[in-house]
PATIMAR-218893 format. One record per atom (N, C-alpha, C, O): residue number from 1; atom name; x, y, z. Coordinates in steps of 0.2 Angstrom, whole numbers, m for minus. Layout:
<sites>
lumgu;lonu;u;v;w
NUM;CA;X;Y;Z
...
</sites>
This chain:
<sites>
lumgu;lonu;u;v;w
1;N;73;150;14
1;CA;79;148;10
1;C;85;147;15
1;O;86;150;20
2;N;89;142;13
2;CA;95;138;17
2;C;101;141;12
2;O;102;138;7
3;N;106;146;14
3;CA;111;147;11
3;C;118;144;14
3;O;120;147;19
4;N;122;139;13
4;CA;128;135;18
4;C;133;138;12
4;O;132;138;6
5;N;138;141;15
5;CA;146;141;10
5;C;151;140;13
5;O;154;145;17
6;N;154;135;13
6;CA;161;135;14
6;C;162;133;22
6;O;167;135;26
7;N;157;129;25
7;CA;156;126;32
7;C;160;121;34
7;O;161;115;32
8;N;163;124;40
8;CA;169;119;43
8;C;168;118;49
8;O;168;123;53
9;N;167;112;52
9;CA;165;111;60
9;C;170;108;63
9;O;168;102;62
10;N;177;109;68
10;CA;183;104;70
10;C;181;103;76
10;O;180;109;79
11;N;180;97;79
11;CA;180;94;89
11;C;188;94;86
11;O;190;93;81
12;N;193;95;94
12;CA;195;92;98
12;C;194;86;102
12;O;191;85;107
13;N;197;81;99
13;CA;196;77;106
13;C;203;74;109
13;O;208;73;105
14;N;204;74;114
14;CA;212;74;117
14;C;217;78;111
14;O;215;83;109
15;N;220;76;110
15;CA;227;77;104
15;C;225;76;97
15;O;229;77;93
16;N;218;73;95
16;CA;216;72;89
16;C;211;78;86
16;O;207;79;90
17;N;210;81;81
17;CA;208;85;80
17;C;201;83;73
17;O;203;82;67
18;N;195;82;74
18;CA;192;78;69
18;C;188;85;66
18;O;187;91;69
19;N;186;84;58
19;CA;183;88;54
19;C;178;86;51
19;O;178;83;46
20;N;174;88;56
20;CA;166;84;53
20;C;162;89;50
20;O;156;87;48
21;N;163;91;49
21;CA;161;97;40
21;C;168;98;38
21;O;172;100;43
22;N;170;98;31
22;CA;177;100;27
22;C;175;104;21
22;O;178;103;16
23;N;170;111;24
23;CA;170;114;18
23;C;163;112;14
23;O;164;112;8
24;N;158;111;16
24;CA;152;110;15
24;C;148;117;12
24;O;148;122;15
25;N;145;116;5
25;CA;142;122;1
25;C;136;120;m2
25;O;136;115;m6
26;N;129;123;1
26;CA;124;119;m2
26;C;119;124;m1
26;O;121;129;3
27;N;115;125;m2
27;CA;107;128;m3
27;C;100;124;m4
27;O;99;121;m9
28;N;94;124;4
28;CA;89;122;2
28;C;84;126;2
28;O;83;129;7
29;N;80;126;m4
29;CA;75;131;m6
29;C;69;128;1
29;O;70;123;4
30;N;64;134;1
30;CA;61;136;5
30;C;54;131;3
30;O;51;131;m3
31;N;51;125;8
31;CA;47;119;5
31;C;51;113;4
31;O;48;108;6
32;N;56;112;1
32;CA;59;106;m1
32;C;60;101;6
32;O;63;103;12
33;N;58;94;3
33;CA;61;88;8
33;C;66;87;5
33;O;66;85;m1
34;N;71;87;10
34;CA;80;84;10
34;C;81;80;15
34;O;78;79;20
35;N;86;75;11
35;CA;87;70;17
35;C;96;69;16
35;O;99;66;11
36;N;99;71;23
36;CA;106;69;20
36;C;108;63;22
36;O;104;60;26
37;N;112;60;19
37;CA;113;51;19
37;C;118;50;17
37;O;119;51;12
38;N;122;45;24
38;CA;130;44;23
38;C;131;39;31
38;O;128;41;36
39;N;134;36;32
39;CA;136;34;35
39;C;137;36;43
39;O;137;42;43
40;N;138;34;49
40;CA;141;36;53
40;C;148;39;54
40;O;153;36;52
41;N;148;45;57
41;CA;155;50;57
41;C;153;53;51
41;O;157;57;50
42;N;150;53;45
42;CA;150;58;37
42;C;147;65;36
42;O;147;68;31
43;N;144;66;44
43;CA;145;73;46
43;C;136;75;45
43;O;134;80;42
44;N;133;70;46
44;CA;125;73;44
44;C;120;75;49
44;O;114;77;48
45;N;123;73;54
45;CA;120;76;61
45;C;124;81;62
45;O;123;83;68
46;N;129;84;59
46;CA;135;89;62
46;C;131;92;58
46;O;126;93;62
47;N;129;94;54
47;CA;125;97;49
47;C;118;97;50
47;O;115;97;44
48;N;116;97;52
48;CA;108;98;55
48;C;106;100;58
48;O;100;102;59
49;N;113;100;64
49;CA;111;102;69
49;C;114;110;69
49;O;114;114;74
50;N;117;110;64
50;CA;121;119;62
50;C;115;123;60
50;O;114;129;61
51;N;110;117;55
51;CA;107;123;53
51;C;101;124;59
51;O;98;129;60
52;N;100;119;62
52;CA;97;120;69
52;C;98;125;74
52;O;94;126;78
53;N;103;128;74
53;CA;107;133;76
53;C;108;128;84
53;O;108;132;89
54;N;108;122;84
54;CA;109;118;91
54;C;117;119;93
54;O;119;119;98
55;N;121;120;86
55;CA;129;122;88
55;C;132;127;82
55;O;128;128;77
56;N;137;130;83
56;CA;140;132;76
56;C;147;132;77
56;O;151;131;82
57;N;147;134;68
57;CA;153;131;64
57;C;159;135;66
57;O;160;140;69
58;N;163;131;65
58;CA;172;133;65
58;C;173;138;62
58;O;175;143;65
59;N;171;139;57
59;CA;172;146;50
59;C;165;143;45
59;O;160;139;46
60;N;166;147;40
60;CA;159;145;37
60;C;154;150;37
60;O;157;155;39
61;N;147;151;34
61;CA;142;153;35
61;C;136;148;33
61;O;136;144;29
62;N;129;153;39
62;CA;124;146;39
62;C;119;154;37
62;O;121;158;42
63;N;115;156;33
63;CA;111;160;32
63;C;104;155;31
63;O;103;150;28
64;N;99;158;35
64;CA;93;155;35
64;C;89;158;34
64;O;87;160;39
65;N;84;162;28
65;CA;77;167;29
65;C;83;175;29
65;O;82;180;33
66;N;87;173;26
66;CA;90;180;29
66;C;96;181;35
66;O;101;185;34
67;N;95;177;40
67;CA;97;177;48
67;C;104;175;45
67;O;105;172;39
68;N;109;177;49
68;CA;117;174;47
68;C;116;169;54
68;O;115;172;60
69;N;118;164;53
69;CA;118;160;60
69;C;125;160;63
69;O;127;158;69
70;N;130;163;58
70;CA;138;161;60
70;C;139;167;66
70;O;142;167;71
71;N;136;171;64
71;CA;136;177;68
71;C;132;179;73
71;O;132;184;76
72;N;126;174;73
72;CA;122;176;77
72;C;123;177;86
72;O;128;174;87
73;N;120;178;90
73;CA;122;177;99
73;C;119;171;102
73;O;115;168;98
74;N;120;167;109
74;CA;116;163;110
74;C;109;166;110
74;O;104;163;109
75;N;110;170;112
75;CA;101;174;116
75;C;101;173;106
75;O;99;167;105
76;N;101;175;102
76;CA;97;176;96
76;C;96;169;93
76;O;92;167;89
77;N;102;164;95
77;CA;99;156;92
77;C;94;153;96
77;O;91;148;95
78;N;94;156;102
78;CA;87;154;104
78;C;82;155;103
78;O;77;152;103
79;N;81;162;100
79;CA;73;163;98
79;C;73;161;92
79;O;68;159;90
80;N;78;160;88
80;CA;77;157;82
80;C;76;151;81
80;O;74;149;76
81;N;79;146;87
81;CA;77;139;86
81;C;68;139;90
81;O;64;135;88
82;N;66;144;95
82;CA;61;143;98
82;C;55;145;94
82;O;50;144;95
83;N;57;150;88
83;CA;54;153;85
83;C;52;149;76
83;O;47;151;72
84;N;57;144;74
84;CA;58;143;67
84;C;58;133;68
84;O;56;129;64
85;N;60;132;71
85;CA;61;126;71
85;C;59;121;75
85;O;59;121;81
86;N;57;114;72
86;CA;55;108;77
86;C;60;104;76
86;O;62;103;70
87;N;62;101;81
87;CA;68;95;81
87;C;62;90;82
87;O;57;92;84
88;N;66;82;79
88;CA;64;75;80
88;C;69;73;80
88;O;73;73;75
89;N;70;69;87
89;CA;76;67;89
89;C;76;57;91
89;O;72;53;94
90;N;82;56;87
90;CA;82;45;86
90;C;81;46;94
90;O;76;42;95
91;N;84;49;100
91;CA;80;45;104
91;C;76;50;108
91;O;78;52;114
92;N;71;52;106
92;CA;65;55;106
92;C;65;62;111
92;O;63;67;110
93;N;69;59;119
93;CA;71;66;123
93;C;64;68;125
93;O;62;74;125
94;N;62;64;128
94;CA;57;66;129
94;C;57;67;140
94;O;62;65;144
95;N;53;69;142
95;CA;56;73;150
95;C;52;66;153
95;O;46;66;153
96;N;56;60;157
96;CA;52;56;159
96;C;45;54;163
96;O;41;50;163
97;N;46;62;167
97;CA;41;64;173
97;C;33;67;170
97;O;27;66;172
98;N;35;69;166
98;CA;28;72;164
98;C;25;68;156
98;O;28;67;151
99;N;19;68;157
99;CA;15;65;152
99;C;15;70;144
99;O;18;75;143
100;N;10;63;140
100;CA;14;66;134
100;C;11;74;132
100;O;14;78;128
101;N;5;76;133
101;CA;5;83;133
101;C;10;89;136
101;O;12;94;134
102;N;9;85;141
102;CA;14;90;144
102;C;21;91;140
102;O;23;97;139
103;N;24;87;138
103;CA;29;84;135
103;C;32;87;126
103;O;37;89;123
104;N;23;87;124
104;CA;22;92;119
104;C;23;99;120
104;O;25;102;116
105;N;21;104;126
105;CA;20;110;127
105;C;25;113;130
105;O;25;119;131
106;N;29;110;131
106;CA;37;112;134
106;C;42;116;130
106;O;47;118;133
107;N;42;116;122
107;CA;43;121;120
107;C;39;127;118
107;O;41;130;114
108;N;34;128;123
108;CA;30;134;121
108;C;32;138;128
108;O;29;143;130
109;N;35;135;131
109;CA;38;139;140
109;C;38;145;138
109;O;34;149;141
110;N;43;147;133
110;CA;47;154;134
110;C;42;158;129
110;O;45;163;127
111;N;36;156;126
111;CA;33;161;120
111;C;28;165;125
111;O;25;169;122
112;N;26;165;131
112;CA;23;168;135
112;C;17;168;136
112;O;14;171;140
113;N;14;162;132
113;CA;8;160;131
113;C;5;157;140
113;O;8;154;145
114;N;m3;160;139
114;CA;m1;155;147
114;C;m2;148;148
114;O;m1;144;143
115;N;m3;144;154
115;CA;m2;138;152
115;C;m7;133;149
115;O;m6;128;146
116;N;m15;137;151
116;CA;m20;134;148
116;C;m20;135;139
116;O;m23;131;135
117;N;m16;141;138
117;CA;m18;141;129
117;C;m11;137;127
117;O;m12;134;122
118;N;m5;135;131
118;CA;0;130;131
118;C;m2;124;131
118;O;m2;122;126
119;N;m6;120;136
119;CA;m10;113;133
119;C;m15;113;129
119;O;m18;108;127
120;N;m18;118;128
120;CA;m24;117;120
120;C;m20;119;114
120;O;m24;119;109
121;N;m14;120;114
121;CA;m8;120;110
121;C;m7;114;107
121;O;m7;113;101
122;N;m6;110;112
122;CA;m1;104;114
122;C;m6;98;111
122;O;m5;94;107
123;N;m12;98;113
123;CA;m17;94;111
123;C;m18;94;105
123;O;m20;88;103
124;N;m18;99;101
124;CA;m22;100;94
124;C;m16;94;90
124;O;m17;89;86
125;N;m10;97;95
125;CA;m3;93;90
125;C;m4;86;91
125;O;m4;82;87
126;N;m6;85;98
126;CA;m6;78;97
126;C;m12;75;90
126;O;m12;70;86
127;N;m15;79;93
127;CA;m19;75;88
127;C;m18;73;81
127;O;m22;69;79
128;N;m12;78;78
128;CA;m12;79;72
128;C;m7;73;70
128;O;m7;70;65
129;N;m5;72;76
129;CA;m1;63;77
129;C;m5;60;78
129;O;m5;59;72
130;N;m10;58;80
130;CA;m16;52;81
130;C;m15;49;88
130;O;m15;43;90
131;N;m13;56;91
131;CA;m12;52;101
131;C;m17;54;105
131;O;m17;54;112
132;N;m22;59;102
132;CA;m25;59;108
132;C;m28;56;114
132;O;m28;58;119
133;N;m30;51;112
133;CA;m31;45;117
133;C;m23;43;121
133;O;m22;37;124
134;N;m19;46;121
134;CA;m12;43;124
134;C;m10;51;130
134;O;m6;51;134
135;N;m13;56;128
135;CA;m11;63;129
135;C;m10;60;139
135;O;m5;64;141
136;N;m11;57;142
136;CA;m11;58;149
136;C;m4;53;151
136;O;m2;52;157
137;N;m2;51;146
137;CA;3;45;147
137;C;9;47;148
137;O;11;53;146
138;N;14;44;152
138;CA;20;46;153
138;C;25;41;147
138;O;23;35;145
139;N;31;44;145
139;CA;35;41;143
139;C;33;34;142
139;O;31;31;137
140;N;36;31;149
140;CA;39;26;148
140;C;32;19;150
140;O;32;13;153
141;N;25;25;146
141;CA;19;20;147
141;C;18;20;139
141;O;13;16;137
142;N;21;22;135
142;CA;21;23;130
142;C;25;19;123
142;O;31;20;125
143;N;25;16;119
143;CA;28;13;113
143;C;34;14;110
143;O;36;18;114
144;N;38;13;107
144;CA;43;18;105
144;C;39;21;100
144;O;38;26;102
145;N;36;20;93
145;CA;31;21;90
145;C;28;29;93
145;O;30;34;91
146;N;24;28;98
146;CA;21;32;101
146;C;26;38;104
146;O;24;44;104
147;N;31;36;107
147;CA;36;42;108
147;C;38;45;103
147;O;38;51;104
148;N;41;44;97
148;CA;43;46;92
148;C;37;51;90
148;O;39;57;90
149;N;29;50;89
149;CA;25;51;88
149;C;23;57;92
149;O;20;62;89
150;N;25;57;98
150;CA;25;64;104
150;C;30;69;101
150;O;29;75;100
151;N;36;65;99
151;CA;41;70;98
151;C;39;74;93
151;O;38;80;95
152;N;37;73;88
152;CA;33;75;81
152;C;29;80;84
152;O;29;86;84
153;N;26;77;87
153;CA;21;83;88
153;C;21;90;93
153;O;18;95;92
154;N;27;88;98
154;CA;33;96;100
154;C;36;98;96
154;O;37;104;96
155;N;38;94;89
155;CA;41;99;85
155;C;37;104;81
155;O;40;109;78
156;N;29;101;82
156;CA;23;103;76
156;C;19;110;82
156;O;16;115;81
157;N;21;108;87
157;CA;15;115;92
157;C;20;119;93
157;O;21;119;99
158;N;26;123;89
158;CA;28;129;86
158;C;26;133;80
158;O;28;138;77
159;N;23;128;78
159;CA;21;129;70
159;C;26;130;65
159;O;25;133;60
160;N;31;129;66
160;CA;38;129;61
160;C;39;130;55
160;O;34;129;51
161;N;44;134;53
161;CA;45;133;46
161;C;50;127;44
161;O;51;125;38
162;N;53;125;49
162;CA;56;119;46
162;C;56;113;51
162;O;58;114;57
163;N;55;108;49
163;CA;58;103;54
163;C;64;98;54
163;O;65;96;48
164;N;67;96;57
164;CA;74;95;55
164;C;74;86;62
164;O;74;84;68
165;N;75;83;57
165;CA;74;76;60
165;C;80;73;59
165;O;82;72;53
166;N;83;70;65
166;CA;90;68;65
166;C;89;60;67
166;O;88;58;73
167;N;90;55;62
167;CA;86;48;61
167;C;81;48;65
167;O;83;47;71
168;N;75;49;64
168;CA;69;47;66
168;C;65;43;67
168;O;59;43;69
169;N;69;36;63
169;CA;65;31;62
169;C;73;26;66
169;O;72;21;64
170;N;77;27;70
170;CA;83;24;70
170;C;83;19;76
170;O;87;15;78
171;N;76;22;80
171;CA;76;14;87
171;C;69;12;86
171;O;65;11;90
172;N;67;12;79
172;CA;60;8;78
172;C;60;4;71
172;O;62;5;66
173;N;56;0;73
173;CA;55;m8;71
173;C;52;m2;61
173;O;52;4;61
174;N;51;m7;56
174;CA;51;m4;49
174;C;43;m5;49
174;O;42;m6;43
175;N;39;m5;51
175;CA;33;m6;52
175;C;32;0;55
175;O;31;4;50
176;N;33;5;62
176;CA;32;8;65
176;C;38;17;63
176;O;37;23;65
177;N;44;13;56
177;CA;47;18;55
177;C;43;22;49
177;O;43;28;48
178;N;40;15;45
178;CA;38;18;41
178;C;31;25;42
178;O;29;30;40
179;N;27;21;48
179;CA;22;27;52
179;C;25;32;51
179;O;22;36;47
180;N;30;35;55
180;CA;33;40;55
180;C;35;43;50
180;O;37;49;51
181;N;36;41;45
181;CA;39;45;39
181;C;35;46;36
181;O;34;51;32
182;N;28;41;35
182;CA;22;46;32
182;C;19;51;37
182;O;16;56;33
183;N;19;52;43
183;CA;18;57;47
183;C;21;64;44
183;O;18;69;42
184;N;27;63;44
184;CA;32;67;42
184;C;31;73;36
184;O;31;79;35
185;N;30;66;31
185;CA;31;67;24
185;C;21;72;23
185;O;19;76;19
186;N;18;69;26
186;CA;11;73;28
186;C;12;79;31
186;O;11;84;28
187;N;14;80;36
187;CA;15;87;39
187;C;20;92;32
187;O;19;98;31
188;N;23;89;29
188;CA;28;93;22
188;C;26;95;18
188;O;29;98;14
189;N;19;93;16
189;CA;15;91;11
189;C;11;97;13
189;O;13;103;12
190;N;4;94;18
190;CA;0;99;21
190;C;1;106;23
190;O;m3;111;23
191;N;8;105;26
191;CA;8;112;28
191;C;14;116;27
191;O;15;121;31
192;N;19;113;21
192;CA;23;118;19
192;C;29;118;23
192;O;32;124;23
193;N;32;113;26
193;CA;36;115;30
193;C;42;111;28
193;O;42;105;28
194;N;47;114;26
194;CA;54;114;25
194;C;56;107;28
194;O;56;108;34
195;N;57;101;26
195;CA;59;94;32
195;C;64;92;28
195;O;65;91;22
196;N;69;90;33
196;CA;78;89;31
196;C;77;82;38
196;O;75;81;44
197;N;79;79;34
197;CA;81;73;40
197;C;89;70;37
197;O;92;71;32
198;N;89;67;42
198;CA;96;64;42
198;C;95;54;42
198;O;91;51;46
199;N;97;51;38
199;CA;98;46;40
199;C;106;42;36
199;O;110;43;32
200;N;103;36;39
200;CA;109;30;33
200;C;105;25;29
200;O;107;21;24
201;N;97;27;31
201;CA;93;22;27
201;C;91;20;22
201;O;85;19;22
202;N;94;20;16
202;CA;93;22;7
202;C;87;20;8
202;O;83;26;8
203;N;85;18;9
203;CA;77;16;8
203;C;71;22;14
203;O;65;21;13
204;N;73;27;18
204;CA;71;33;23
204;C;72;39;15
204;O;68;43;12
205;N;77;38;13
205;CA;80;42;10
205;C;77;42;2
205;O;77;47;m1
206;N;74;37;1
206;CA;71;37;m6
206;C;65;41;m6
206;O;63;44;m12
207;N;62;42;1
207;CA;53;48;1
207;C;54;54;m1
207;O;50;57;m3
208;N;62;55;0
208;CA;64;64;0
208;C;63;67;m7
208;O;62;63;m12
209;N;64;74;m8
209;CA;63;76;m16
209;C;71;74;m18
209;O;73;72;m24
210;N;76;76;m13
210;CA;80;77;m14
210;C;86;73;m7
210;O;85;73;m1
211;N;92;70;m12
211;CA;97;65;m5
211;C;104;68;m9
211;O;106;68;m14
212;N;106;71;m1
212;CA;113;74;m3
212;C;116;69;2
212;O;113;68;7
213;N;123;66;0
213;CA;126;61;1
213;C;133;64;4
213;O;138;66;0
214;N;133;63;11
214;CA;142;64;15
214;C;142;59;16
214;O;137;54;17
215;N;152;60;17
215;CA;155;56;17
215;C;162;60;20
215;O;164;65;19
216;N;165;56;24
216;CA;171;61;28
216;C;169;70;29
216;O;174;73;31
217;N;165;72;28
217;CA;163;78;29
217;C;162;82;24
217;O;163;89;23
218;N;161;78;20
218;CA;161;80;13
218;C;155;79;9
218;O;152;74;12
219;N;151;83;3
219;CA;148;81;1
219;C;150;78;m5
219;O;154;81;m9
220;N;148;71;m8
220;CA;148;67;m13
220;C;144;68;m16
220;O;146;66;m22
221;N;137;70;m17
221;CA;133;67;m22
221;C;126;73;m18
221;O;126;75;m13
222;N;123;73;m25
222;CA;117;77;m23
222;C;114;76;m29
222;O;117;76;m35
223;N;108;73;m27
223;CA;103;70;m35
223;C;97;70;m30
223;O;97;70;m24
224;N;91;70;m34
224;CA;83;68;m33
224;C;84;61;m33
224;O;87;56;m36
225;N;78;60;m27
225;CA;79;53;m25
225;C;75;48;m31
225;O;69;50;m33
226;N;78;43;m32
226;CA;71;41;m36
226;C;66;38;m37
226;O;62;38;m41
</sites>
């Protein structure tokens, strides 16, 4: 379970001051697909990435399974993002040099695993995306399609309770975005895993059980998509 109340996130930027959360209050139960959806600047990657524990808030609280993230250390949001969460990121982040296995197993660095049980890790994931035949490939031998699909599957060989996809379909052609959102929406399915994405795509946004709608940093709207 996802407990947010009362979340505020201010950048500085020069003499300008922006509030990309304004007081955001929201709860997602433990299994449900959310997709937030709202424009650029309406705060839905600032919010994803809180509950990512990738930054935190101005004031606010982010409880997740218990964990208070407002309060938590860096050392402790890292074992909790190493430990709870797969990112899918719009532009994939993937490390250029090394192939796409390798590329999968690189969040299992710090689990202590050694490195041969870290790529038969890494394999199973791919598989579970339909790349084994691609496993020895580097990045930039690869599709965007295909990268995307790597990504997926670093977020999948931690075995996660949630995954948190921040436009994952947003440098791929609608043929290739929609591959990924059944990937997705199969991984949330089969294996119970908590998936929140972000986009602006009403039509990304319609798979979700559920679309919570910012706007200025604000939530607008929360309904089942239909």
């Amino acid at each position: 379970m996802i407990e947010i109340k009362d979340l505020i996130k201010t950048y500085h930027l020069g003499e300008e001051t922006v509030n990309a959360l304004a007081g955001v209050s929201l709860s997602i139960p433990t299994g449900q697909f959310t997709a937030f959806i709202g424009p650029s600047g309406s705060g839905k990657s600032t919010l994803l990435h809180l509950i990512g524990g990738l930054d935190t808030p101005t004031s606010g609280t982010i409880v997740v399974d218990g964990q208070n993230l407002s309060q938590a250390t860096d050392k402790e949001l890292a074992v909790y993002r190493n430990t709870n969460i797969g990112f899918v990121f719009q532009a994939f982040h993937l490390h250029p040099i090394y192939n796409a296995l390798e590329n999968v197993a690189i969040p299992l660095i710090f689990s202590g695993l050694p490195k041969e049980e870290r790529l038969k890790r890494a394999a199973v994931s791919l598989e579970a995306v339909g790349l084994t035949n691609r496993a020895g490939h580097r990045p930039n031998e690869l599709s965007g399609g295909e990268r995307q699909r790597v990504s997926i599957a670093r977020a999948l060989v931690i075995n996660p309770k949630y995954i948190l996809a921040d436009e994952p379909t947003g440098n791929l052609d609608s043929v290739n975005g929609a591959k990924i959102m059944d990937i997705l929406i199969s991984l949330h399915k089969n294996n119970g895993i908590t998936l929140i994405i972000s986009t602006h795509d009403k039509d990304i946004a319609r798979n979700a059980q559920r679309v919570i709608s910012l706007k200025d940093g604000h939530i607008t709207g929360d309904t089942n998509a239909p």
